[in-house]
C-alpha positions as CSV (number, residue, x, y, z in Angstrom):
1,X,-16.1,-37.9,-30.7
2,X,-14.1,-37.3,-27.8
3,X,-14.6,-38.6,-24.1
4,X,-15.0,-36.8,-21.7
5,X,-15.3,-39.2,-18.8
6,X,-11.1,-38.7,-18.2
7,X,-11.8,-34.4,-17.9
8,X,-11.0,-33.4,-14.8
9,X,-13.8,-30.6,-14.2
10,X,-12.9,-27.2,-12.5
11,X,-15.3,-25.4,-10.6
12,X,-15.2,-22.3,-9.3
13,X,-14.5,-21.4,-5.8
14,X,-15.5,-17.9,-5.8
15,X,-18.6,-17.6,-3.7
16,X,-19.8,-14.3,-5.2
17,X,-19.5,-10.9,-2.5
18,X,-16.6,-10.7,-0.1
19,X,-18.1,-9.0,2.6
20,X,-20.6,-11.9,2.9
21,X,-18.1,-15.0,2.2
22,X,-17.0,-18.2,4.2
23,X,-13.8,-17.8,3.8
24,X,-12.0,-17.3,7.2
25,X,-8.1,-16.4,7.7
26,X,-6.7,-13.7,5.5
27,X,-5.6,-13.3,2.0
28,X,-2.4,-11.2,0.8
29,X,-1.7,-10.5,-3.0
30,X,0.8,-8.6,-4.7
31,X,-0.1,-6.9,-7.6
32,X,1.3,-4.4,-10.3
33,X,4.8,-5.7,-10.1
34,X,5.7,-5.0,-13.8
35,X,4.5,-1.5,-13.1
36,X,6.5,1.1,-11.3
37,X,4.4,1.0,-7.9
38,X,3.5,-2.6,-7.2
39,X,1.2,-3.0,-4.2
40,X,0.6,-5.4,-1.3
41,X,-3.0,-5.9,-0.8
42,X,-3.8,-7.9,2.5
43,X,-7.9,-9.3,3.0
44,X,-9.0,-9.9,6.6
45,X,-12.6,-12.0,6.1
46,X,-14.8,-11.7,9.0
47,X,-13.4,-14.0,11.9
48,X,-10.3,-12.6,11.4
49,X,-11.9,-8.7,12.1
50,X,-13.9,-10.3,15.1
51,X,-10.4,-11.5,16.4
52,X,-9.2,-8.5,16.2
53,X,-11.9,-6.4,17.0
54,X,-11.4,-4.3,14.3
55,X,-14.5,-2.7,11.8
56,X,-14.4,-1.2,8.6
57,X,-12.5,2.4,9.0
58,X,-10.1,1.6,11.0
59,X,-6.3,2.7,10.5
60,X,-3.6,0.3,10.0
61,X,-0.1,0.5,10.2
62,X,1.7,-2.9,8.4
63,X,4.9,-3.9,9.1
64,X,6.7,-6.7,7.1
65,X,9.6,-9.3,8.3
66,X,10.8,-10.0,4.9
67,X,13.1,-13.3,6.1
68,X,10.5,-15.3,8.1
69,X,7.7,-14.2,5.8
70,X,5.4,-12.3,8.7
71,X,3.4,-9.6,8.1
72,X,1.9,-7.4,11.1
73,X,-0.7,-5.0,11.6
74,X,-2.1,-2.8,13.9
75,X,-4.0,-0.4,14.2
76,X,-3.2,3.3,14.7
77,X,-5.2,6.3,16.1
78,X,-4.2,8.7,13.1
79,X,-2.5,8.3,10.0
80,X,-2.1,4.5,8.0
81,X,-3.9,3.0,5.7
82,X,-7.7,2.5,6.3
83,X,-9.3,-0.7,6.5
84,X,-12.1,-0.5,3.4
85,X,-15.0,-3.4,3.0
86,X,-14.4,-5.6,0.5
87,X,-16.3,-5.6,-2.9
88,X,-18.3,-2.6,-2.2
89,X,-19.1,-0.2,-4.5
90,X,-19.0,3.7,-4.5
91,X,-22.6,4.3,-3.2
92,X,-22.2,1.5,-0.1
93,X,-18.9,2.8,1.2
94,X,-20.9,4.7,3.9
95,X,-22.9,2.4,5.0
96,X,-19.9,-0.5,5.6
97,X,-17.9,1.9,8.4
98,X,-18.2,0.4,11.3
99,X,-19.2,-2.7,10.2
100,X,-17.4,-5.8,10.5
101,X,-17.3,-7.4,7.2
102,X,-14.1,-8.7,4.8
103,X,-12.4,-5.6,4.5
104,X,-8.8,-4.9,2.8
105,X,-6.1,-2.6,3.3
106,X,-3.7,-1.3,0.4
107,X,-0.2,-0.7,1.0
108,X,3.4,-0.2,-1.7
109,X,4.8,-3.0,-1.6
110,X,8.6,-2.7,-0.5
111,X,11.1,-3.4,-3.2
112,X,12.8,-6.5,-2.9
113,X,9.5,-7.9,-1.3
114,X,9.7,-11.9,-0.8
115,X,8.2,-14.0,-3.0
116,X,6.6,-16.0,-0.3
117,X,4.2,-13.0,-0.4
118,X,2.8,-13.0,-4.1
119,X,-0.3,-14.5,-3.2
120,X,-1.8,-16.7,-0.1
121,X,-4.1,-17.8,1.7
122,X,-3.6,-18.2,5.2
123,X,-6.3,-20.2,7.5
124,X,-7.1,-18.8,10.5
125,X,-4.1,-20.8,12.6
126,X,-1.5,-18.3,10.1
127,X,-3.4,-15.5,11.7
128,X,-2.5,-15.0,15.2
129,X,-3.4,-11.7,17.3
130,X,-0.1,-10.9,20.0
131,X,-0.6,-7.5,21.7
132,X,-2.8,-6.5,20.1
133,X,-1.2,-6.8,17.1
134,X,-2.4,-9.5,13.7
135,X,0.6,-11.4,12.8
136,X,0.1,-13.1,9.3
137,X,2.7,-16.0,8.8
138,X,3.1,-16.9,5.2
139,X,5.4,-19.3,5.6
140,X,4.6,-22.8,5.6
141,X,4.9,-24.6,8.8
């Protein structure tokens, strides 16, 4: 019989719906790179909205500084890519705008995109607002 005393146990982190989780910071994944439009896919979780002021709706423009691993955002008037709640379905999409809850924002990811990118967590001291505008710095420090 084997022991199982020596086991190091994993258990999950995932704390179940997005829109109502503790984590804080940001989160950026890249996804679909074998595929012929991979895409960036940044999380802002609550305190980073409240920092920002922004609410579920809102449109983004992201710009990325592909040497020192920064990404920015702000938002826009018209146009970019709208901020959408996180792990909502169809029939709740209403009823998130204007709310500020972990919301993501979709974007192509640009070819030749850094690896420092592929997927991070940054803490809220990675998440800085200058300008107006969220600078996310992937790097580590």
């Amino acid at each position: 019989m084997t022991n199982f005393k020596d086991f190091e146990w994993i258990t999950p982190s995932r704390s179940g719906n997005g829109s109502k989780s503790s984590a804080a910071g940001a989160r950026i994944v890249i996804y679909g790179i074998g595929g012929n439009r991979p895409q960036l896919l940044i999380v802002l979780y609550p305190d980073t909205m409240k920092l920002m002021r922004w609410v579920v709706g809102d449109r983004l423009d992201v710009g990325i500084d592909n040497a020192r691993g920064l990404v920015a955002l702000r938002r826009v008037p018209v146009n970019g890519y709208a901020l959408g709640a996180m792990s909502v379905g169809k029939a709740d999409r209403e009823k998130t705008i204007g709310t500020n809850v972990a919301s993501t924002v979709k974007v192509p990811a640009p070819a030749g995109l850094n690896a420092c990118f592929s997927r991070v967590s940054l803490n809220p001291d990675d998440c800085a607002e200058v300008d107006g505008i969220l600078v996310l710095s992937v790097q580590s420090k």
